[in-house]
N, C-alpha and C positions, 0 to 999 in steps of 0.2 A: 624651859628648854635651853638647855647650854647653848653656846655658839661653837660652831662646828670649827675647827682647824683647817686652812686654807690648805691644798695639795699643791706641797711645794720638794724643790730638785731631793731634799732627802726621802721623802714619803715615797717617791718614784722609784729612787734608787732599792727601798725595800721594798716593796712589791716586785721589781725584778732580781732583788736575792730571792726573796723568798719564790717567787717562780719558779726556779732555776734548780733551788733545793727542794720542793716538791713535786717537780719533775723527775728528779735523780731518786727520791723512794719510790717513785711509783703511786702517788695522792692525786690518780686521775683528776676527778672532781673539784680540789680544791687548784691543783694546778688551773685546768681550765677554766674555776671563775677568777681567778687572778690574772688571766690572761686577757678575759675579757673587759675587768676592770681597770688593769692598765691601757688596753685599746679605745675605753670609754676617753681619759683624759684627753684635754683637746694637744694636738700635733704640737702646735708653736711651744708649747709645755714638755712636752716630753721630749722634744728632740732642741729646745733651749738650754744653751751652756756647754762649754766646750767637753772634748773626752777626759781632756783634766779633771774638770770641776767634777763630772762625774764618779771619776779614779779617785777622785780627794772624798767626796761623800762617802763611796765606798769603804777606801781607807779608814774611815772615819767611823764608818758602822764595824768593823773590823775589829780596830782596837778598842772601841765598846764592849765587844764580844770576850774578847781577851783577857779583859780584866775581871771576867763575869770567873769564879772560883769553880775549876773544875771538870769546864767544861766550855769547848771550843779554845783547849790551849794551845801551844806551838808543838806538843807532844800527839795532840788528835788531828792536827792540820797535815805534821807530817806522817801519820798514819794513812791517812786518807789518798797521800799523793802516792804511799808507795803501793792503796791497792788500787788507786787510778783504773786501769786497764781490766781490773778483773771488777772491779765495781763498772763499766763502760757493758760489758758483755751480761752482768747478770740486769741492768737496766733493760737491755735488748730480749733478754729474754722475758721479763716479764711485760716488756709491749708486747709479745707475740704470746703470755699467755702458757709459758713454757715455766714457772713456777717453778718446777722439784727439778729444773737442771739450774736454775738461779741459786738456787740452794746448795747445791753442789758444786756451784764455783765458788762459793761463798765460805767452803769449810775451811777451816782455820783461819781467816783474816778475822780480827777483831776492831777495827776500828769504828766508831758509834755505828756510823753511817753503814758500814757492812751488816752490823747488828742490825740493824733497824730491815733492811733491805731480807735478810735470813728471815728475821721472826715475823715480818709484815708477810712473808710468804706461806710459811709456814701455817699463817694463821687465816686464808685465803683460798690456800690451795682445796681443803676437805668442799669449800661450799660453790665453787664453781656449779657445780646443777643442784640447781637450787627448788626446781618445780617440785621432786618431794622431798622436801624438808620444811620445818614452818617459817614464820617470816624470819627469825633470827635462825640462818643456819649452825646446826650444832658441829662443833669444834672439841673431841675430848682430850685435846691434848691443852687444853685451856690453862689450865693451873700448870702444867711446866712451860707454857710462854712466859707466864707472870712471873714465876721465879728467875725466865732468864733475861728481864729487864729491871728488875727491880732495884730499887735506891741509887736510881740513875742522877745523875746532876745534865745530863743531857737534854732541853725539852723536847726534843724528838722521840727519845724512849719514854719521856714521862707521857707523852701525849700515847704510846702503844699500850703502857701500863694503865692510862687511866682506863682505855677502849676497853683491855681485857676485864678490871674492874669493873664498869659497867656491864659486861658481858654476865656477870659473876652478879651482877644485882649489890654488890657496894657501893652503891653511890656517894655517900660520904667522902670517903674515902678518893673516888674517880673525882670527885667537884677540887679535893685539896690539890691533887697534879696538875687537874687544868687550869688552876689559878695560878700557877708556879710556871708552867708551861708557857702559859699565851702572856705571862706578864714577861716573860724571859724572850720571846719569839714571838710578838703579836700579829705576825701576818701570816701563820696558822691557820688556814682557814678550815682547815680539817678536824683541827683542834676547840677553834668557836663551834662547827655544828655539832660536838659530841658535847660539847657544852649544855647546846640545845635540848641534845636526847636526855637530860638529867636533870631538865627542870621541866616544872610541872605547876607553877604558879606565876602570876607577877611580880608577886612578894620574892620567890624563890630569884626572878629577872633580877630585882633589887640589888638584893642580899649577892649573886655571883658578881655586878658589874659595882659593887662596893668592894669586892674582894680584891680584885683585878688592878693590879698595880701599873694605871695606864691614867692618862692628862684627861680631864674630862672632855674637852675638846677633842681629842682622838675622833676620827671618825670611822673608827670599826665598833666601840662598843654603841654608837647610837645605831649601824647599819643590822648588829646584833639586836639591838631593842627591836626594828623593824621588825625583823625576819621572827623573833622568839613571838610578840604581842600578835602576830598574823598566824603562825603555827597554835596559839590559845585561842585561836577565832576571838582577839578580846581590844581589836585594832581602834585607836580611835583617830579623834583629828590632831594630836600630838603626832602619833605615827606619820601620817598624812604629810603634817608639814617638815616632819625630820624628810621623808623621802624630795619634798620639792626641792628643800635647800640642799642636799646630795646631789639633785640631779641640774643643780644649777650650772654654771658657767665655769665657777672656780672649784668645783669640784669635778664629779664623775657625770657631764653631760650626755642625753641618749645610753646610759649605761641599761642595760636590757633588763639584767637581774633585779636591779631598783625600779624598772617601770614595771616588771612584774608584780613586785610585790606592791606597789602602790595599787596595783589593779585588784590586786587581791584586798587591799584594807579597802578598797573600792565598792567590793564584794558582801566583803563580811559585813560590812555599814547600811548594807541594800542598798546603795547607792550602782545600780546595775549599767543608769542610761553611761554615769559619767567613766566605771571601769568599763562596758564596751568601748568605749571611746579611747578609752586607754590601753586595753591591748590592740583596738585595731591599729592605732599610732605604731606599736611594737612591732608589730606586724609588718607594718609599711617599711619601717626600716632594715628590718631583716626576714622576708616573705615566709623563708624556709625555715624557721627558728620551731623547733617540737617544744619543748621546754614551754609549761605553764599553757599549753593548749586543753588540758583537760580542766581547766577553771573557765579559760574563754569559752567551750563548748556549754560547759554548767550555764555559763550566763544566757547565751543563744538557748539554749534550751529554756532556761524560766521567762526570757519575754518570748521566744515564740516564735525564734526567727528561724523559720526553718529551711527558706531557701538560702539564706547564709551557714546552715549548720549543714545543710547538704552539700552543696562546696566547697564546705573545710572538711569534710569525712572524704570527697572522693580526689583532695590534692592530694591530701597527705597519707590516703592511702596506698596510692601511685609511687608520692616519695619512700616511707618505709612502710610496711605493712607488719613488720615484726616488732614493733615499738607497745609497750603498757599506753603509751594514749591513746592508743585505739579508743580509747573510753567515749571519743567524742564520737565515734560511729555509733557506737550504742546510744548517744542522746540523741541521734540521727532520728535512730532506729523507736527510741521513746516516746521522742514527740510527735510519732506519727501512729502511736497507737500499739505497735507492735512491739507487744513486752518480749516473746519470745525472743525473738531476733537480739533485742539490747541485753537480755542476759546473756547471750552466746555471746557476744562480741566482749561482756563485762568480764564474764569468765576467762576467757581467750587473755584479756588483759591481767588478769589474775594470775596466770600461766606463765607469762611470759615477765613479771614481777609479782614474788609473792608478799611483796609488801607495797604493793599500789594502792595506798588505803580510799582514795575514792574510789576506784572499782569496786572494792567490795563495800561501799558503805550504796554505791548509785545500785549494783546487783540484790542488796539486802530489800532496796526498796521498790525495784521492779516486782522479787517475789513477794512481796508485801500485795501489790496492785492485783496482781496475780492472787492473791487469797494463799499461797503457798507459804504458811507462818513460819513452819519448822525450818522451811532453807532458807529464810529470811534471817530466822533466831543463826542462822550458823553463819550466813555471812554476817552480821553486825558482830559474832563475837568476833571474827579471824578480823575484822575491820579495830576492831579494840587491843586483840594481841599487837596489831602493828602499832596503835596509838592511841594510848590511854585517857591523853589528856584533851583526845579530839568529845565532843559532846554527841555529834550527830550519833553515832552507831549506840551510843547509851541510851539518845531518847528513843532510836529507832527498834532495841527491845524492848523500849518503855511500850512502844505504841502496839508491837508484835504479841507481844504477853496480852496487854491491853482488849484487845482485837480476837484473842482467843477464850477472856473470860477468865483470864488469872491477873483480877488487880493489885492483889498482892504482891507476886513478881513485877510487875508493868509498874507500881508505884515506887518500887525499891532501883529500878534502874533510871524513870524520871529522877528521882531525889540527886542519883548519878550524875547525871545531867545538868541537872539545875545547878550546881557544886562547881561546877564547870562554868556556867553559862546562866548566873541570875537571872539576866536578864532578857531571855528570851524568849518571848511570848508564847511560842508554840510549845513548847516543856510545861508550863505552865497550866495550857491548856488542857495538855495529858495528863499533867496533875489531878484536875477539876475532873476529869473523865474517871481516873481511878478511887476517886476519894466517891464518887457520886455512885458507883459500881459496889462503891465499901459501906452506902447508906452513910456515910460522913456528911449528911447535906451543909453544915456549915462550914466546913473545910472545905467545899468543893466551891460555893460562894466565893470563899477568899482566895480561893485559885484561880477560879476564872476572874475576877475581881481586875486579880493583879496581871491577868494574860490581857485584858485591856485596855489595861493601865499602858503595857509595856511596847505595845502595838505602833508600828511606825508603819508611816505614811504609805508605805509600800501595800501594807495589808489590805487586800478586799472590804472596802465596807462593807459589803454583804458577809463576812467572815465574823466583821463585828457583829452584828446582829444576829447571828446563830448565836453567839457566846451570849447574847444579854437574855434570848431568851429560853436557854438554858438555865440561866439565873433567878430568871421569873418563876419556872416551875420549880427549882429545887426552892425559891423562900415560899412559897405554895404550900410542899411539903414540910417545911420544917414550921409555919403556923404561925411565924409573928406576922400581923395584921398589919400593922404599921412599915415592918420591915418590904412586905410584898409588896404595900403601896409606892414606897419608893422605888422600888426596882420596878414596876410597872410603868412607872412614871418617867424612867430611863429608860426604858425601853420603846415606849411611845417617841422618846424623844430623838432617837438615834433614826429610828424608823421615820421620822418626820422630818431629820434635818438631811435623809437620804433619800431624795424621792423618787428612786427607782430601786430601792435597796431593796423594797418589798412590793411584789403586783397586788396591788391593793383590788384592782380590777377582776372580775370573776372570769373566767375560773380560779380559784385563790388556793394557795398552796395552805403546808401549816403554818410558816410566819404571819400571813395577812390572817390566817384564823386566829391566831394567837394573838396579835396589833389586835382587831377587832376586840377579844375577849378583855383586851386589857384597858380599853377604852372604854368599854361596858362598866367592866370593874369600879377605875378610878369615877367615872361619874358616879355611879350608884354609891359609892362611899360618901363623896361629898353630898349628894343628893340625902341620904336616910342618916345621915348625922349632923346635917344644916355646916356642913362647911362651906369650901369653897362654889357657892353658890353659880359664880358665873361661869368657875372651871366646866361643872356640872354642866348647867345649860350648852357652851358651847359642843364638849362631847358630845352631847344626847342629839344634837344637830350633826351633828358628825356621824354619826351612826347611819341617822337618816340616809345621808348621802351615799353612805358605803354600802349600806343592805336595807334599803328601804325597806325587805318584806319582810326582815326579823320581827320579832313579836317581841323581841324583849326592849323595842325600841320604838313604846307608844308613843304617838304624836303627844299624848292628855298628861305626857310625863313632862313633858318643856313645862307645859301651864301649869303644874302644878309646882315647879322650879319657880317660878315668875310668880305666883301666889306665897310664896314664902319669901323673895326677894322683896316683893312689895313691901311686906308687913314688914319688915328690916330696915325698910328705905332705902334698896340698893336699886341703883338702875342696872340691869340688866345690857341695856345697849352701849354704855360707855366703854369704848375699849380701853383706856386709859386708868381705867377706877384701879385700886388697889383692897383687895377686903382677905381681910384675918390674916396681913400678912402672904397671901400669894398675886400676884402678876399674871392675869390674864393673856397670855402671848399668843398672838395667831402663827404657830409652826411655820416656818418658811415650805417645807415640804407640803404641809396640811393646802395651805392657802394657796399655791401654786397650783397642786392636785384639782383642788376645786374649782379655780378658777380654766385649769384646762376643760374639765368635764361640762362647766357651764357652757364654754365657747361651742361644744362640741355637740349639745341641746340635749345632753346627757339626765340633764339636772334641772331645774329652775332656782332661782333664787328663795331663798327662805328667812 
């Protein structure tokens, strides 16, 4: 991890140019997080050093600017000043949302800045009602935007030409401006997230923040690494600690956006208790903050907190009730059962952005619960038009297909997924589901295999043990002897070192039938082939314990273990013995169980 560059009286100074000039086009968004991360720096910082030194930094970025070929010379400067007054009025009009008279005052001045202000209008205006149109609203005047910014040396018009490029699906093409662009003007921030909408890998993060002609130190393309590795769900503890050393002292302290996203790789890692902890902090310091509430709800919703999820559904319904985060009414409305209600509220959020891509990925999987495949299969795709490179809505038709009896589809959109998201255990698991649907029994082994391999702390033990013994029946089915025996052998063992994982106790579901069977199994294996002798004996006792009245668990069956040990010269009762290479272990779960049930005069000693 580089060392980050301390935020010093120049860095200031650009972050309040660049303010000030994405203010004056109209880059809502990027304005206001530049505002916010100037208001992060600490006071004694920003308002340190006189108006001079300030005016001299300025100055200084200035004639930086000047010497740059082409663009921002003393011929565009005084262009600018003399549309001043008509660039003042077309700003105002597009705060109030008045577009096609912006443009109108805008006809005949040419200077960048008027250009930019025309064509950004221009190209905004068709999609103002957005609810039918799909998530990218359509624009067919698209190809004569592009022509009338092109072979700009401006990066303001190159950042409009890359947009339209994108728009247009060149991305090649849109990545070469934005590298020209933000290395010319890097506090773009408008410019970094379209960055973002055009990559689709880590490698691809790489390869853009190689291109980018900025000091490794910078500390925008590490807040870009953040923001890109948290948008691939692919966050880890690099990210983590670029965000601590950001949100430190000498940098952007309390900065909101950066505690967000920390809460998010908080998220994506399962690490759930320590990002609750981390948006309630956010929280604390700015109560009324919407931004990133539909991830804190996500989190409330998977632990369960539901009197805190119903508290944040009925403040911030009070505060806006027309906002896409609605989304967290609807986990209100999930965690209590009530899938109708959360689809209407997810919808609702859908409506009011049609590119809220967790509405439609949380809406796909309410209809899921619901048994309603088909609007399930529609919302994961419109969750996928908005974002290709998210995983969820690909495995969520992995599971929907799945679920309906088409493995073939349901494997083709896992593989999606997985592509995405290696290592996530539940893709995986869908895997082992559809390959096992496909009679692929040993493909489905190595899927589920690998989904318990991948399995963090977070996961249900009990989650693990369905997976093992899924695995037990499909090596069943596919007939190596030896190979069942091992997977039996693990799946005894999970079940033992989890001693609530399975009610062993009668009434018995099918895992404790299954534990049982496989306990069966591996002694009689050892028993009718003179192996593990005392493994043997111990099960066959074990048995006893668990279903005294089964038949397949004669008492005359120990003695006859103990009969063939003898003639071996094994003792039987030594629990320390080692024979043929296996280790007689009394299960921690086993021996615990037993020992309750003895206490309990369940049992007698045997």
């Amino acid at each position: 991890m580089h060392i980050i560059s301390q935020v010093d009286a120049q860095i200031i100074a650009e972050i309040r140019r660049c303010l000030t000039d994405t203010t004056d086009r109209g880059l809502i968004v990027a304005s206001k997080w530049l505002s916010e991360l100037l208001l992060s720096i600490p006071a004694f910082k920003r308002n340190t050093g006189t108006a001079a030194d300030m005016s001299s930094v300025s100055m200084n970025i200035s004639e930086e600017l000047d010497d740059q070929p082409n663009w921002h010379n003393r011929e565009e400067l005084d262009a600018q000043e003399q549309d001043a007054d008509v660039l003042d009025i077309a700003r105002k009009c597009m705060e109030a949302r008045q577009y096609h008279r912006a443009m109108h005052f805008l006809q005949g001045h040419t200077s960048a800045k008027a250009r930019f202000i025309s064509v950004y209008c221009r190209f905004i205006w068709p999609s103002l009602d957005t609810r039918h149109q799909p998530p990218l609203p359509v624009n067919t005047e698209i190809n004569d935007l592009l022509d009338s910014v092109k072979d700009s040396a401006d990066p303001w018009l190159q950042f409009l030409e890359a947009l339209f490029l994108h728009r247009l699906s060149r991305i090649p093409e849109a990545l070469d401006l934005l590298y020209q662009a933000i290395s010319i003007y890097p506090w773009n921030w408008a410019a970094w997230t379209l960055l973002g909408q055009c990559l689709d890998s880590s490698k691809a993060l790489t390869d853009a923040l190689t291109n980018i002609d900025l000091p490794l130190d910078h500390p925008l393309p590490q807040m870009f690494q953040i923001k890109i590795m948290n948008e691939l769900h692919t966050a880890t503890d690099v990210e983590l600690q670029l965000c601590d050393r950001l949100l430190g002292t000498d940098y952007f302290p309390d900065n909101l956006w950066l505690m967000g996203q920390r809460g998010r790789a908080l998220y994506d890692t399962l690490e759930l208790t320590k990002a609750e902890t981390q948006f309630e902090k956010m929280f604390t310091l700015h109560p009324d903050r919407i931004e990133d509430l539909d991830v804190y709800s996500n989190i409330l919703h998977l632990r369960g907190s539901r009197e805190k999820l119903t508290a944040l559904a009925e403040k911030f319904l009070l505060i806006d009730k027309n906002r896409p985060e609605l989304i967290r009414v609807g986990n209100h409305y999930s965690l209590r059962g009530e899938r109708d209600k959360a689809v209407k509220y997810f919808r609702r959020a859908t409506h009011l952005d049609r590119t809220c891509l967790t509405a439609w990925i949380l809406m796909g999987l309410e209809y899921h619960e619901l048994v309603n495949y088909p609007a399930a299969i529609e919302s994961f795709r419109k969750a996928i038009d908005v974002n290709k490179k998210d995983s969820r809505p690909w495995a969520g038709l992995g599971a929907a297909y799945d679920a309906m009896g088409m493995p073939q589809y349901g494997l083709f959109y896992y593989q999606q997924a997985m592509k995405l998201r290696p290592c996530e255990s539940y893709i995986w698991e869908g895997l082992g589901s559809c390959y096992e649907q496909l009679a692929k029994h040993r493909d489905s082994i190595f899927a589920l295999e690998r989904a318990i391999e991948l399995s963090k702390a977070s996961v249900p033990s009990n989650r693990k043990i369905v997976i093992r013994a899924k695995i037990v029946k499909l090596a069943r089915l596919v007939g190596d002897k030896e190979d069942t025996l091992a997977q039996e052998l693990k799946f005894i063992k999970i079940c033992d070192d989890e001693l609530f994982g399975v009610n062993l106790r009668p009434p018995r579901d099918s895992l404790a039938e299954q534990y049982i069977t496989c306990v069966y199994s591996v002694a009689e294996y050892h028993e009718s082939n003179d192996g593990n002798l005392k493994l043997a004996y111990d099960y066959y006792n074990w048995l006893l314990v668990l279903d005294p009245s089964a038949v397949r668990a004669k008492p005359t069956m120990r003695e006859q273990i103990k009969s063939k040990a003898s003639a071996k010269g094994y003792d039987l009762t030594n629990t320390n013995s080692l024979q043929f290479g296996y280790s007689l272990d009394y299960k921690k779960g086993r021996c615990l169980l037993l020992e309750f049930l003895q206490q309990a005069g369940q049992v007698t000693d045997i």
